[in-house]
C-alpha positions as CSV (number, residue, x, y, z in Angstrom):
1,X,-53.3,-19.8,1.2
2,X,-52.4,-22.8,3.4
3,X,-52.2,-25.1,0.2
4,X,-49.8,-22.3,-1.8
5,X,-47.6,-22.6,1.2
6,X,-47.1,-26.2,1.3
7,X,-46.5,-25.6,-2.6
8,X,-44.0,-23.9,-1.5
9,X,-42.8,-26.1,0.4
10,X,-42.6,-29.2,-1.3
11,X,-41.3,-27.1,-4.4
12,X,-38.4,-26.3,-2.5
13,X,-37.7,-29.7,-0.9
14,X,-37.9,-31.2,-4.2
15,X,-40.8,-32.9,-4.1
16,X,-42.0,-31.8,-7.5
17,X,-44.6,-34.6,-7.5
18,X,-46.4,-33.0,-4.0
19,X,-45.4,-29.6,-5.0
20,X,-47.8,-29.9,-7.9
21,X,-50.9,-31.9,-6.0
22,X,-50.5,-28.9,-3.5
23,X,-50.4,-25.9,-6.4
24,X,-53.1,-27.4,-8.3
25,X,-55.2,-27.8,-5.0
26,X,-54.6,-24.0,-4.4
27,X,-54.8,-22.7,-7.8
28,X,-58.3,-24.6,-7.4
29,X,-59.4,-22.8,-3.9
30,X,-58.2,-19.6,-4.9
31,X,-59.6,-19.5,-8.7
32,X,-62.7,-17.3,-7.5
33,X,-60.7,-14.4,-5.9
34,X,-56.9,-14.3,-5.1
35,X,-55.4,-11.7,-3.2
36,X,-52.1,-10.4,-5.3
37,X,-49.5,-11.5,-2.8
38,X,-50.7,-15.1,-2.6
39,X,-51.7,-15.4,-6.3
40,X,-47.9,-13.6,-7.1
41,X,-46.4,-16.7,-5.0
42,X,-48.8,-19.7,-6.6
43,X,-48.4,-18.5,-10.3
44,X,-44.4,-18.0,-9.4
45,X,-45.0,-22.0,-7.7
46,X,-46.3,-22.9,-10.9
47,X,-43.6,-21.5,-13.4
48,X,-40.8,-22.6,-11.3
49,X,-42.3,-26.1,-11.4
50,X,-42.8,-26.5,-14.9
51,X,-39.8,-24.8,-15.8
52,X,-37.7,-27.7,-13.9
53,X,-39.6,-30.1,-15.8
54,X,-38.8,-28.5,-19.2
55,X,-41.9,-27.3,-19.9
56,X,-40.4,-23.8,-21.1
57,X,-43.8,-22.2,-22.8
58,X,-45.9,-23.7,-19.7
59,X,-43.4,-21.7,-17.3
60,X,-43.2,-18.4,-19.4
61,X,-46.8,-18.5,-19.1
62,X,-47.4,-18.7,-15.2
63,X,-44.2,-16.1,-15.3
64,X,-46.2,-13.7,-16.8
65,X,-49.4,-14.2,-14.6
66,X,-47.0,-13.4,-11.6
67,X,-45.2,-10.3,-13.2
68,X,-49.0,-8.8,-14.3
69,X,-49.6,-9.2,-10.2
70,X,-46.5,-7.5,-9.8
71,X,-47.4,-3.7,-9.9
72,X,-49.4,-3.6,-6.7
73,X,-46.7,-5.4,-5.1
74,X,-43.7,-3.8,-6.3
75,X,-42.3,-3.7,-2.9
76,X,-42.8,-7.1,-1.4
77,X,-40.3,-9.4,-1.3
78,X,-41.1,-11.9,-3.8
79,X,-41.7,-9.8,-7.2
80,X,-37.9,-8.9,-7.8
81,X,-37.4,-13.3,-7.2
82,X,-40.2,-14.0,-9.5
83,X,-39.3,-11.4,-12.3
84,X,-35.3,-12.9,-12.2
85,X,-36.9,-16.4,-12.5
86,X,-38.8,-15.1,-15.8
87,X,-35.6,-13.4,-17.1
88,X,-33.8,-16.7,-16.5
89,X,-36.3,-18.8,-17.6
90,X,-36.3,-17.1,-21.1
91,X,-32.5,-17.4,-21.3
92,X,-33.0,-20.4,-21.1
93,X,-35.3,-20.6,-24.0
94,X,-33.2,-18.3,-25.8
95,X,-35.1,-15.5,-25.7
96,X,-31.6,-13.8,-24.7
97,X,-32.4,-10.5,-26.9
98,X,-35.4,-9.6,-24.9
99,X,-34.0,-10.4,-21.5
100,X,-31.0,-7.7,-22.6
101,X,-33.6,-5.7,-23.0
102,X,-35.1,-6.1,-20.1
103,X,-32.0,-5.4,-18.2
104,X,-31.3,-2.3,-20.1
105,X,-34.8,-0.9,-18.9
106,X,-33.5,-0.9,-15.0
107,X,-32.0,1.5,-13.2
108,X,-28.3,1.3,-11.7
109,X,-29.9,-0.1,-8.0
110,X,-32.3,-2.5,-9.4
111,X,-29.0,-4.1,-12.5
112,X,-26.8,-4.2,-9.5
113,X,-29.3,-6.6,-7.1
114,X,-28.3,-10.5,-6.4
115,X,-31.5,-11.4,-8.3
116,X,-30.5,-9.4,-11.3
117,X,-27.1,-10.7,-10.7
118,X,-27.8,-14.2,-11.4
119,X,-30.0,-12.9,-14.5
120,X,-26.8,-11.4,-16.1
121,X,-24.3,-13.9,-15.0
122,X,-26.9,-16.7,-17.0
123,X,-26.4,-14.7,-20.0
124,X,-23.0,-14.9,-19.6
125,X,-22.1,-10.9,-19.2
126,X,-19.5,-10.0,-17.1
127,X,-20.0,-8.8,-13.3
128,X,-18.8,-5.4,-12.6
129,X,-16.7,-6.0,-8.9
130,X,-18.1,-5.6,-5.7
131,X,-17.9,-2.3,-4.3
């Protein structure tokens, strides 16, 4: 756990270099057994990390491990984060059709949250105003 969170970390310092020495040491600890809140942060780790080095496919991919950890943790903090991460991700690969889809699929409280917010605004749709 201690190595995902200096991941962490160093992902969001910038460090990308010490980000992924840290990831890789954790996705090595925690290969045997990972408990879904830890392995939801690593995998998210992972994707944002190789998404800011353009390796799109490599990102999707640890998006995807994080959104199958997901159900369990529908609640915590960190699923709605890593699931507008995917959606933005695959804008970016222009995958745009499925991430409308996607969007279509949520309710009214889940469209109108910041995360899903930045989702729509990097497909270029227009913001309803704030209430």
């Amino acid at each position: 756990m201690a190595f995902a969170v200096l991941g962490t970390l160093t992902l969001w310092r910038g460090r990308l270099s010490d980000s992924e020495q840290w990831i890789e040491r954790a996705e090595h600890a925690l290969r045997a057994g990972i408990e879904p809140a830890t392995g939801l942060m690593l995998h998210t780790n992972r994707a944002l990390l190789e998404f800011v080095r353009g390796r799109h496919d490599e990102a999707l991919k640890a998006f995807r491990r994080a959104e199958a950890l997901e159900a369990p943790l529908a609640t915590h903090s960190l699923a709605p984060f890593a699931r507008a991460h995917m959606l933005v991700a695959q804008v970016g690969m222009g995958q745009t059709e499925r991430v409308q889809r996607a969007l279509a699929e949520m309710d009214g409280e889940e469209l109108d949250a910041l995360q899903m917010r930045v989702v729509r605004a990097a497909l270029g749709s227009s913001l309803p105003p704030l209430r």
